[in-house]
KESENU-917937 format. One line per field, with one value per residue (C-alpha): residue number from 1; chain; x, y, z. Coordinates in nm, 3 decimals, decimal comma. Last residue first. Layout:
! residues N
kepa <- c(NUM; ...) .
rovex <- c(A; ...) .
u <- c(X; ...) .
v <- c(Y; ...) .
w <- c(Z; ...) .
! end
This chain:
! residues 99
kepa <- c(99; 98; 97; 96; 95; 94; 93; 92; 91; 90; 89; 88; 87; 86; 85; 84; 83; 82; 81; 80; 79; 78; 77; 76; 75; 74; 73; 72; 71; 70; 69; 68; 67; 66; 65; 64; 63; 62; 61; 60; 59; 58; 57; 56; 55; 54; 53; 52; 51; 50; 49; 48; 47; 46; 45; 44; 43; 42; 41; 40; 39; 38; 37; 36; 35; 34; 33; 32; 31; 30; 29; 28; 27; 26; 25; 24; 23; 22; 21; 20; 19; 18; 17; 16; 15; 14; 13; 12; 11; 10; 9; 8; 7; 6; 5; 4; 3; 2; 1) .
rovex <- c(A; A; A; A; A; A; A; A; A; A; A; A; A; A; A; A; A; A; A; A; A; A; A; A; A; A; A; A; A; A; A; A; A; A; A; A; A; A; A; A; A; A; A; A; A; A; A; A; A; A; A; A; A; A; A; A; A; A; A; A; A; A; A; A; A; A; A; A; A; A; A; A; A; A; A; A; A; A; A; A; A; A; A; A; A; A; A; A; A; A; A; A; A; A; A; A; A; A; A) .
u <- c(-0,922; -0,603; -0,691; -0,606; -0,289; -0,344; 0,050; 0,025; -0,265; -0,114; 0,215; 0,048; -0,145; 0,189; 0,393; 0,088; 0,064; 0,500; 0,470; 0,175; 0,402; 0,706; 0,461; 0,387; 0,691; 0,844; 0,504; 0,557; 0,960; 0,817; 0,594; 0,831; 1,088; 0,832; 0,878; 1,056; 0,802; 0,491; 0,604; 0,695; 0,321; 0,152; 0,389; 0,287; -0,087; -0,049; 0,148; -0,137; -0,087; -0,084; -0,359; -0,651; -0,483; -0,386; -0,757; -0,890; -0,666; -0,723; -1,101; -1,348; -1,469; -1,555; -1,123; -1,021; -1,216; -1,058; -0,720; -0,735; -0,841; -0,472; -0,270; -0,443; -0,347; 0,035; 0,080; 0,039; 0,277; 0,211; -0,028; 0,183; 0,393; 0,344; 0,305; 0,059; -0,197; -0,223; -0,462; -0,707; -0,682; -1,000; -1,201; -1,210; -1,522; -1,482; -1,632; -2,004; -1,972; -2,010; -1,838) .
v <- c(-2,399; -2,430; -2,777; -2,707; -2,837; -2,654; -2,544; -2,473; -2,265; -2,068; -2,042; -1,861; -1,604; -1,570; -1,482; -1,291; -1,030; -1,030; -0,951; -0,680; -0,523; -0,506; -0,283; -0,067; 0,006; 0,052; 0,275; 0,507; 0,552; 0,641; 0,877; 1,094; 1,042; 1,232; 1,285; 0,868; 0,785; 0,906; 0,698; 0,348; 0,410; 0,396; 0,094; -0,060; -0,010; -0,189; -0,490; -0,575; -0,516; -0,860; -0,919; -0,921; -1,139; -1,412; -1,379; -1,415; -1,744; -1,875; -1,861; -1,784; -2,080; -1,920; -2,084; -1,869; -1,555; -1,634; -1,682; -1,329; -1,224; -1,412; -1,265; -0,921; -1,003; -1,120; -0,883; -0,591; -0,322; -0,169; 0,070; 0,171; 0,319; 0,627; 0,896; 1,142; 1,291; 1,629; 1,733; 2,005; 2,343; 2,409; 2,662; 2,943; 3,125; 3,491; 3,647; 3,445; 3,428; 3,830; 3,948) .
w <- c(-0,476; -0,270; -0,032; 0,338; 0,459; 0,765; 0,768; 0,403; 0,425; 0,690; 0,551; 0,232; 0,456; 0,630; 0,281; 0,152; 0,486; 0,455; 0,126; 0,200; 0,452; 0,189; -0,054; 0,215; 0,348; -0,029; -0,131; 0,202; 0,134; -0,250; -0,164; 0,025; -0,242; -0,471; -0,841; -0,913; -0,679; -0,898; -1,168; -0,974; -0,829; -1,152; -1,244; -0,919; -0,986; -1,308; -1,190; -0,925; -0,557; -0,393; -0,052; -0,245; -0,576; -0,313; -0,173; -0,484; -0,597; -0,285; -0,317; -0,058; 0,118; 0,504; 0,583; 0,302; 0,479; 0,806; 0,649; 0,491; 0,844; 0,992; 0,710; 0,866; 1,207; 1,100; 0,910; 1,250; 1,260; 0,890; 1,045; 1,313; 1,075; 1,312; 1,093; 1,288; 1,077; 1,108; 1,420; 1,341; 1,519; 1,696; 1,572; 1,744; 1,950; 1,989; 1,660; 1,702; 2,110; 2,053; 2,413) .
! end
């Protein structure tokens, strides 16, 4: 047997959707913190965590042309809410200074 013609490539794996990726805004709130608590700026970090106007209206084009795109932009876009609302309740809670 020729190992060159009898080996096969394995098949590769698609990527599984799990949405476990948006499971966890309270972990990445809780980095943003970290890196607000090291002196990096509040305004930064709010802008960071926010997607700006002009990458929404990008995405608001290419999910009116694929629904599939658009269920993945609307999880995504109320995970990083969530991430900003618990970064914000953080600060508050410390009572830190917003520089």
């Amino acid at each position: 047997m020729d190992i060159a013609t009898s080996y096969q490539a394995p098949a590769l794996a698609e990527p599984e959707e799990t949405g476990r990726e948006f499971d966890a805004p309270e972990r990445e709130a809780a980095f943003f913190y970290g890196l607000f608590m090291r002196g990096y700026s509040y305004q930064e970090l709010r802008r960071d965590i926010e997607v700006p106007p002009e990458i929404m209206k990008k995405w608001e084009l290419v999910s009116s042309r694929d629904p599939g795109f658009a269920s993945m932009t609307d999880r995504m876009l109320g995970y990083r809410r969530r991430v900003l609302a618990i970064f914000m309740a953080l600060v508050a809670h410390q009572g830190e200074s917003i520089h």
